[in-house]
C-alpha positions in Angstrom: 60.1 -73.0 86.5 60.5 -69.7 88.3 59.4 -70.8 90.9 61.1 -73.2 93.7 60.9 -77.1 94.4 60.5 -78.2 97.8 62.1 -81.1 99.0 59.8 -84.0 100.7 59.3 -86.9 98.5 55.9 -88.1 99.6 55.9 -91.5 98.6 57.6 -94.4 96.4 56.1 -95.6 93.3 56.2 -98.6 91.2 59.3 -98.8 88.5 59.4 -96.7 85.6 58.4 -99.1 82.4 61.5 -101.0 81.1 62.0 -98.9 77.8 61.7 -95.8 79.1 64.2 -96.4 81.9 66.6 -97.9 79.6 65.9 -94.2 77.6 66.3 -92.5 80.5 70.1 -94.4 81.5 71.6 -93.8 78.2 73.4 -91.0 78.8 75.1 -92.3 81.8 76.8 -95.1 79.9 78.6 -92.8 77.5 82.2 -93.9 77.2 84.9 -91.7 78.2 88.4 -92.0 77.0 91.1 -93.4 80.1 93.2 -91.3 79.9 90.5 -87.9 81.0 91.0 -86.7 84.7 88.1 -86.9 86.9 87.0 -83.5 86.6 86.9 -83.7 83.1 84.6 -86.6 83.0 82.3 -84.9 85.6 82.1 -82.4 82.9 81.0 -84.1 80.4 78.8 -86.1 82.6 76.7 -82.7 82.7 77.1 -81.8 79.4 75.4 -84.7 78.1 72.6 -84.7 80.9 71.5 -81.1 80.1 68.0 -80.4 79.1 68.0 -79.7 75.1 67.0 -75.9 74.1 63.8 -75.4 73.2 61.7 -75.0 69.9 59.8 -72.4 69.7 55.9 -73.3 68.7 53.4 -71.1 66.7 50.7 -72.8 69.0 49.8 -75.2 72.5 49.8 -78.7 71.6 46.2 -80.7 73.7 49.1 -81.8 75.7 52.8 -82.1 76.3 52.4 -85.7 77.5 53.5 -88.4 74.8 52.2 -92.0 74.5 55.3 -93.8 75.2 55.7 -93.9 78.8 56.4 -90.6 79.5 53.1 -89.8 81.7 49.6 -89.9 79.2 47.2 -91.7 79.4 43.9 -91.5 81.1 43.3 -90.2 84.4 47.3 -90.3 84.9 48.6 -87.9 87.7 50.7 -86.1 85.3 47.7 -85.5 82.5 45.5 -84.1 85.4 48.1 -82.3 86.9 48.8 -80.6 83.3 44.8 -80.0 82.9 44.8 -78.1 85.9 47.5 -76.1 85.6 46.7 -75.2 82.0 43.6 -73.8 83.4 44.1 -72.0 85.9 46.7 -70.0 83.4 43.7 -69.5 81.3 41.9 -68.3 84.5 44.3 -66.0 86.2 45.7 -64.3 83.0 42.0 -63.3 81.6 41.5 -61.8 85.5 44.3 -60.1 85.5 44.0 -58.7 82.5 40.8 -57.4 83.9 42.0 -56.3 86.8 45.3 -53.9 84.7 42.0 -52.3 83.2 44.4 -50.5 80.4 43.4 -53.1 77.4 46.9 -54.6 77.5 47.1 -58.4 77.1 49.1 -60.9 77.7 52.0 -62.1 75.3 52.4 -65.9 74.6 55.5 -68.4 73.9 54.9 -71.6 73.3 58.0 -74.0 73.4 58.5 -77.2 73.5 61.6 -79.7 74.0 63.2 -82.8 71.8 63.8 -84.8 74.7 59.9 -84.2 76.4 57.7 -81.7 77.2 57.5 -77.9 77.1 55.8 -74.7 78.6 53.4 -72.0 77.7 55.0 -68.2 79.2 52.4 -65.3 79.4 53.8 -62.1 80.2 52.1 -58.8 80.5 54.4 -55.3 80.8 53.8 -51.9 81.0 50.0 -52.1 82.1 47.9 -49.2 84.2 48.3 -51.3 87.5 51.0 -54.0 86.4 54.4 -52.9 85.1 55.2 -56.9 85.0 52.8 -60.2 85.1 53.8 -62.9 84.4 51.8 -66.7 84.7 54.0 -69.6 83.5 53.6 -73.1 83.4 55.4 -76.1 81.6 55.7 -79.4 81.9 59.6 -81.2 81.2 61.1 -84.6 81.2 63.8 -86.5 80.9 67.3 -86.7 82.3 69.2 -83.9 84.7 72.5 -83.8 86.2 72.8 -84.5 89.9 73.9 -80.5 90.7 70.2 -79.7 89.5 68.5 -83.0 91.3 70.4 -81.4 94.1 68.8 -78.2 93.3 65.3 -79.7 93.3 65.7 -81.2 96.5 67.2 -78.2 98.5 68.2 -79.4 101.7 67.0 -82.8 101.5 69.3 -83.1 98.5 72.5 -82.7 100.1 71.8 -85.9 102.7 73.1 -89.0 100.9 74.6 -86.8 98.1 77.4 -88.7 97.4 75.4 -92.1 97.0 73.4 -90.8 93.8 76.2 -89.4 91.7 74.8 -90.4 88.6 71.9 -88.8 86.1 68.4 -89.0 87.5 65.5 -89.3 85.1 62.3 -87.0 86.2 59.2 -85.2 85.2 58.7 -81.5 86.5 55.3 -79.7 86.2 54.4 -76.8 87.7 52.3 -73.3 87.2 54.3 -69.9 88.2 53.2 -66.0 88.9 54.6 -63.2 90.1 52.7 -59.8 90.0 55.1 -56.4 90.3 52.4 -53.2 90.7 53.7 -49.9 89.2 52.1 -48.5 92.7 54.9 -48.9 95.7 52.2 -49.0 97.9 51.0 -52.2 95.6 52.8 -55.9 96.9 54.5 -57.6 94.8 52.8 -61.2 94.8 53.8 -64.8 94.0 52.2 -67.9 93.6 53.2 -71.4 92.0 52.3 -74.9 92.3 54.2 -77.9 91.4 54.4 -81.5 90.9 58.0 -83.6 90.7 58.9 -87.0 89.7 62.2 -88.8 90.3 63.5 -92.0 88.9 66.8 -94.2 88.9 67.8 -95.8 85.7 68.2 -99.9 85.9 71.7 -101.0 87.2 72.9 -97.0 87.5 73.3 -94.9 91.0 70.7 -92.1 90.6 67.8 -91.1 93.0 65.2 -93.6 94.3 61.8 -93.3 92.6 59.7 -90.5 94.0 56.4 -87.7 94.0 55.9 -84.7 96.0 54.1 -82.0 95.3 54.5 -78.6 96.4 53.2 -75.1 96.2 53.0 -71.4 98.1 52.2 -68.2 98.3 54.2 -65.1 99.3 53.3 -61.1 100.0 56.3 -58.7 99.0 55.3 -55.1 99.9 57.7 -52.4 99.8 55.6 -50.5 102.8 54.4 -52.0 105.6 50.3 -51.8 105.7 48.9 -54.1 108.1 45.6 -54.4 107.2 46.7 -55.7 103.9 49.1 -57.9 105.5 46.9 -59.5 108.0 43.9 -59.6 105.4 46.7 -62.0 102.7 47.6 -64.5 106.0 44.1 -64.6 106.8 43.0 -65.8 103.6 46.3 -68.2 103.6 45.1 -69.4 107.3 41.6 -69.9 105.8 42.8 -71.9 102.8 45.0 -74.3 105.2 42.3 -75.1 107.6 40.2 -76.6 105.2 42.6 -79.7 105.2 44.5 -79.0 108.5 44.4 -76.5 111.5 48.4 -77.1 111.8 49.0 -76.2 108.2 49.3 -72.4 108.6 51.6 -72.4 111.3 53.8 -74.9 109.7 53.9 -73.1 106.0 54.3 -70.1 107.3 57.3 -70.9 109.1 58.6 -72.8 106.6 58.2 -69.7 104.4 60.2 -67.3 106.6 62.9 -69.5 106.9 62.7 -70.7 102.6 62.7 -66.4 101.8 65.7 -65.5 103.9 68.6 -63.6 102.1 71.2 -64.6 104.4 73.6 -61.9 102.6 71.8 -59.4 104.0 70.9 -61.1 106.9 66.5 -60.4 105.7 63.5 -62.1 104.2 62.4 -61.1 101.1 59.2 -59.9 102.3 56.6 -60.4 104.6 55.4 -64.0 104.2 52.9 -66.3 103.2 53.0 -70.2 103.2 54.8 -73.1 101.3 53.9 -76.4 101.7 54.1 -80.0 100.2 51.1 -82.5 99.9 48.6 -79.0 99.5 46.2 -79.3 96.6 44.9 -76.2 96.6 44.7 -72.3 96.9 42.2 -69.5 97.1 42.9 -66.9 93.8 41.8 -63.9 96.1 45.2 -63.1 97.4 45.8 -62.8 93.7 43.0 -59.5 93.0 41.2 -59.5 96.2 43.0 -57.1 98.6 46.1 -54.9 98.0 46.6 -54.8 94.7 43.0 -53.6 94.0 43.2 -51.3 97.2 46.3 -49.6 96.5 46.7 -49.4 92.5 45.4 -45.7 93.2 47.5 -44.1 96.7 49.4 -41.9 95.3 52.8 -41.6 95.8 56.0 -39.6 95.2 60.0 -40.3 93.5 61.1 -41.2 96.9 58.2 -44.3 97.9 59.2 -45.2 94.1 62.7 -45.0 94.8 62.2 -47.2 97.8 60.5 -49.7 95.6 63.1 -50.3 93.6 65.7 -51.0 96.2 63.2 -53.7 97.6 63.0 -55.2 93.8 67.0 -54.9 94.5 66.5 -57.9 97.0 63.7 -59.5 94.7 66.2 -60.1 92.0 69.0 -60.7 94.8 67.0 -63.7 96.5 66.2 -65.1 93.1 69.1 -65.4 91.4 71.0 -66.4 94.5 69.0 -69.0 96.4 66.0 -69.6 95.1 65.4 -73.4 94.3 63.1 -73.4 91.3 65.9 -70.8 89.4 68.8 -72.9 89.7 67.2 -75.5 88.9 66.2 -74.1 85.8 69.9 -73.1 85.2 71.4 -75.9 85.8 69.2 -77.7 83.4 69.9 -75.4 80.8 65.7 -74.5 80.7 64.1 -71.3 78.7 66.0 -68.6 80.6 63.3 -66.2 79.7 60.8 -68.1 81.1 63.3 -68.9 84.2 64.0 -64.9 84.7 60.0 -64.0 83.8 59.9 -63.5 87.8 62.4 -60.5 88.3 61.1 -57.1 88.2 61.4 -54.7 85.1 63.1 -52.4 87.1 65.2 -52.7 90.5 67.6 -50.3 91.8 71.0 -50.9 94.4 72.3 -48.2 95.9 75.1 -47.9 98.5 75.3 -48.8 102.0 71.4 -47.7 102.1 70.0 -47.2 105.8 66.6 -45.9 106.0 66.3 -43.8 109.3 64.6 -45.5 111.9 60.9 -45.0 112.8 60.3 -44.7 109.2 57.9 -46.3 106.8 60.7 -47.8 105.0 62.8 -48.6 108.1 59.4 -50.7 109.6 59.6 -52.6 107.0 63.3 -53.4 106.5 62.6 -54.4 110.7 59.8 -56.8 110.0 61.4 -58.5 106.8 64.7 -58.9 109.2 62.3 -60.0 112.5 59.4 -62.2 111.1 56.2 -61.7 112.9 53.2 -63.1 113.4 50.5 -61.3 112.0 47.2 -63.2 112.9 
């Protein structure tokens, strides 16, 4: 997934069935010869840990679920969690199709893995208001290395480190978008949800069985227009409080402090929320507000310029810190669908300062000092 995996495990669950952790510990009992130094072994270790390629499919299976322990089965978390996220793909790609208004449509890969599961990627480029959609979602199991359970966890990941050296089975789900507007004046938006399972196998070190979800929302804007900004918290706010009043302090927080580039010493943007243990989101910071309002202010080469320097930092934060991407990378996933979040354009220039009391500069200052908008 493109998109990041927070870190609380929410609860412990009952063992994994015997075969399928047995399945799952094979390839930590590969023999190595004696004579291999450490670091060679460690190497290997990953090597045979790595998630297989993937198999391109002429069409979505009913589900990526299999019968044999590996998550199906009636009213299971993982087979709802897959329905769900299945259809809200469905659901966001046919609005946003809508929305572009130029008759372009989304393209489709299908893909599955030998080991377990797979993904559907949509991607829509070169629309009237969209230069780049795209609404991912796949569902993978099996067995990672401990550099990507590490990734998965963030944070949380590093404590205790060195007592689960070994491979961890798990079961990743999750749905991803990001939205880049053609318009500068037009965010940049991103969304995903997730779902993450963690197992040890029997009488191997590896990670003690666990669940969390997690999920989130963030506004990217290259120009700073608060009524658009306060109108995306407020609907975040609104979306929190339905389960709890603390929420959208909490998330938003926690998003400020997940979106900093600490290279440049900025967020990526303005904000939004990420949580664990959150269930759902309101789709109208999706079509609702900016991207609708501003598809049409015009603009000029220098606000497009300024765009792409922003997209600069997109791609930046992404490739360097985001969770969700290294994981992918570490587990050897569909890099296409791993990279289906950067921008089809971005731009780097030079020790670029925009002058203060700008438009630009207000928003370089607000993505350096977060603020609170509501």
């Amino acid at each position: 997934m493109a998109s990041s995996l927070l870190s609380t495990p929410s609860q412990t669950l009952a063992p994994a069935p015997a075969a399928a952790r047995l399945r799952a510990a094979r390839p930590a009992q590969v023999p190595f010869p004696r004579g291999l130094p450490r670091r060679s072994r460690a190497l290997r270790v990953r090597a045979s840990v790595a998630i297989e390629k993937e198999t391109p499919e002429s069409e979505p299976p009913p589900t990526f679920l299999r019968e044999d322990g590996q998550g199906a089965g009636s009213g299971s978390v993982r087979e709802r969690f897959e329905s769900m996220i299945r259809r809200v793909q469905g659901e966001v790609c046919a609005a946003l199709e809508e929305a572009d208004g130029s008759g372009a449509r989304f393209v489709e890969d299908v893909w599955s893995r030998p080991g377990g599961g797979g993904g559907i990627s949509r991607v829509l480029q070169d629309g009237r208001v969209f230069e780049k959609a795209g609404v991912n979602v796949s569902v993978v199991y099996g067995v990672m290395p401990p550099d990507a359970y590490r990734a998965a966890k963030g944070e949380a990941g590093k404590n205790g480190a060195a007592e689960k050296p070994g491979p961890v089975p798990f079961f990743a789900a999750g749905i991803s978008s990001v939205l880049h507007p053609k318009n500068p004046f037009a965010p940049t938006l991103h969304f995903n949800y997730r779902y993450f399972e963690t197992d040890a196998p029997k009488d191997a070190p590896g990670a003690p069985r666990s669940w969390w979800f997690g999920g989130g929302t963030d506004l990217t804007p290259s120009y700073v227009i608060e009524e658009d900004v306060k109108h995306f918290h407020s609907v975040q706010k609104q979306a929190c409080d339905k389960f709890d009043p603390s929420f959208y302090p909490k998330f938003k927080k926690w998003c400020d402090d997940y979106f900093y580039i600490k290279h440049r010493n900025e967020r990526r943007g303005l904000g939004g929320i990420f949580f664990d243990d959150l269930n759902s989101y309101d789709q109208e910071m999706l079509l609702g507000f900016a991207t609708e309002r501003r598809k049409d202010t015009p603009f000029n080469e220098d606000h497009k310029a300024w765009q792409q320097l922003r997209r600069g930092r997109y791609v930046e934060f992404n490739l360097v810190y985001d969770r969700g991407t290294t994981f992918g990378l570490k587990t050897g996933g569909r890099i296409e669908s791993i990279l289906v979040s950067l921008p089809l354009t971005a731009r780097w220039e030079y020790d670029h300062k925009p002058e203060e009391g700008t438009e630009e500069w207000k928003l370089l200052d607000a993505c350096m000092n977060p603020k609170e908008w509501l």
